[in-house]
N, C-alpha and C positions, 0 to 999 in steps of 0.2 A: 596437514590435511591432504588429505588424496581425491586426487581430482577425478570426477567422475564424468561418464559421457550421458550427460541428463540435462535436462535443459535448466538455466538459470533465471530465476525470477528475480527481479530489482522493487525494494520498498524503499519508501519512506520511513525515518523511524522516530519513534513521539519520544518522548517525553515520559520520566517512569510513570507520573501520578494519571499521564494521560491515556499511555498502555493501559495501566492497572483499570483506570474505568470503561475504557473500550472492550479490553478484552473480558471483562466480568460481565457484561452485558450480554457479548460474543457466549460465553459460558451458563450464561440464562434462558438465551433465547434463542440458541442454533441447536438444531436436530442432533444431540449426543453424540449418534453413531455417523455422524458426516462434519462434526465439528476437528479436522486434524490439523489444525494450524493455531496461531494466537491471532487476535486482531491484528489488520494490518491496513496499511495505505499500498498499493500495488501502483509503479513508476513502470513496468516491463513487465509481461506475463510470462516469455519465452525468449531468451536470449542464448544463442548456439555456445554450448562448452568449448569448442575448438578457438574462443575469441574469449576468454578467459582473463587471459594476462589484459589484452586490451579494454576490458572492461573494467577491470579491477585499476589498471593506470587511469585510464578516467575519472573513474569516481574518488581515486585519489587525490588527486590533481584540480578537482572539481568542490570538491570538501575543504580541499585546505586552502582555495583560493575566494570561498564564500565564506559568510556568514549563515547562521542559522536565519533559512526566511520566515517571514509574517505569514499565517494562518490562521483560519480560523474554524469555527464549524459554523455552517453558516442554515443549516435546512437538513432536512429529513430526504429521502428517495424512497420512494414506494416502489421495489424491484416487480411487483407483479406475485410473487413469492417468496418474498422477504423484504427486510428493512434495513438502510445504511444513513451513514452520516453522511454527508456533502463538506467537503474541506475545500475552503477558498483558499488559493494560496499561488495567489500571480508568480512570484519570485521562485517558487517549486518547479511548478511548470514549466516556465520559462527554460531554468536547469532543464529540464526533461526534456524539452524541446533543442535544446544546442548535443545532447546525447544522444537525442532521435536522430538528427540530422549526419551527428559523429556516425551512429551505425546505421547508416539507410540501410545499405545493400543488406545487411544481419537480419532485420525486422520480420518475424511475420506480420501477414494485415492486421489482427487486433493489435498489434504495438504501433504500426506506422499511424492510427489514430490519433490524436485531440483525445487525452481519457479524461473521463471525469472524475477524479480521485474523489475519494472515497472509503467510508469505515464500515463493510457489509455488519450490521450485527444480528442476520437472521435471513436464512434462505433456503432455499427445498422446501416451504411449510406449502400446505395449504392457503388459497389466496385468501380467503374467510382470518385465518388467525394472521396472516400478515399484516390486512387492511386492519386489524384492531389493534395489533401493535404498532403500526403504523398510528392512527391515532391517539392512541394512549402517549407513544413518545411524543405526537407535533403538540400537545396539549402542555405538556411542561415545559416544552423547545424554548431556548433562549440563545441567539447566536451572542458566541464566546469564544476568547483565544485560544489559541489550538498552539502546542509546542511543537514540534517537530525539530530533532536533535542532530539527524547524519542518514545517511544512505546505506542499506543494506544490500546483502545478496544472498542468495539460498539456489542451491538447489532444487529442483521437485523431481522426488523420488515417491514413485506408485503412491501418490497424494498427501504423501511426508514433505516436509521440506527440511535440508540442511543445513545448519548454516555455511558457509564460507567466510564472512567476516562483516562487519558493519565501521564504518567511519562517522566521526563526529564532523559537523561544519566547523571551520577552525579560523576563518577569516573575517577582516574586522570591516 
């Protein structure tokens, strides 16, 4: 892979059957022509390419010394202009927070944040169609276990992203 000077985005990564329903959802009900990513949970929004390797050791090292943590979906978020799942997931965070810490001085301000993870599956609309898909999903809502597999990382290139590699949690 050729390493590029773009900034690097860090997810969470589900589970296939939990992808498949996130991101079908994601493919229902986001704006076509602004939909360029697949469902995701975002751990980092922007992390400097020049700290790469260090990044990449971490989440290594991070992955293979955890297990896969407990999550779940736990609630709906009314973005104002769309609609997301809320993922409970102490043991995630937690991770994300000894990472935060690993790269203070790296962070922009929306990373050095407390995020609220999260499965956007609908944004840009109108608030009119939000707030009814927003109801339409809290009407069926049932919080339920959420998988979450491994750590990824991507590139974002002019609102692409590419991958760079994803690790599974491997510890017991």
């Amino acid at each position: 892979m050729d390493r590029l000077n773009k900034p690097i985005i860090m997810t969470a990564q589900m589970g296939k059957a939990e992808y498949a329903w996130a991101d079908s959802l994601r493919k229902c009900h986001y704006p076509p022509e602004r939909n360029k990513v697949g469902a995701h949970i975002t751990l980092f929004h922007h992390l400097p390419p020049q700290a790469l390797d260090e990044i990449k050791s971490a989440v290594i090292a991070l992955t293979g010394n955890f297990p896969k943590p407990e999550a779940k979906l736990s609630g709906l978020i009314h973005l104002g202009t769309g609609v997301a799942y809320r993922v409970h997931a102490p043991e995630l965070l937690s991770l994300r927070m000894e990472l935060a810490d690993r790269f203070a001085g790296l962070l922009v301000a929306q990373d050095q944040q407390t995020p609220r993870l999260h499965i956007t599956v609908q944004n840009k609309v109108i608030p009119r169609d939000a707030q009814i898909l927003f109801e339409q999903l809290s009407e069926e809502f049932e919080p339920r276990p959420f998988a979450i597999h491994g750590i990824g990382l991507h590139y974002y290139v002019d609102g692409l992203w590419q991958d760079i590699g994803a690790w599974s949690f491997r510890g017991r």
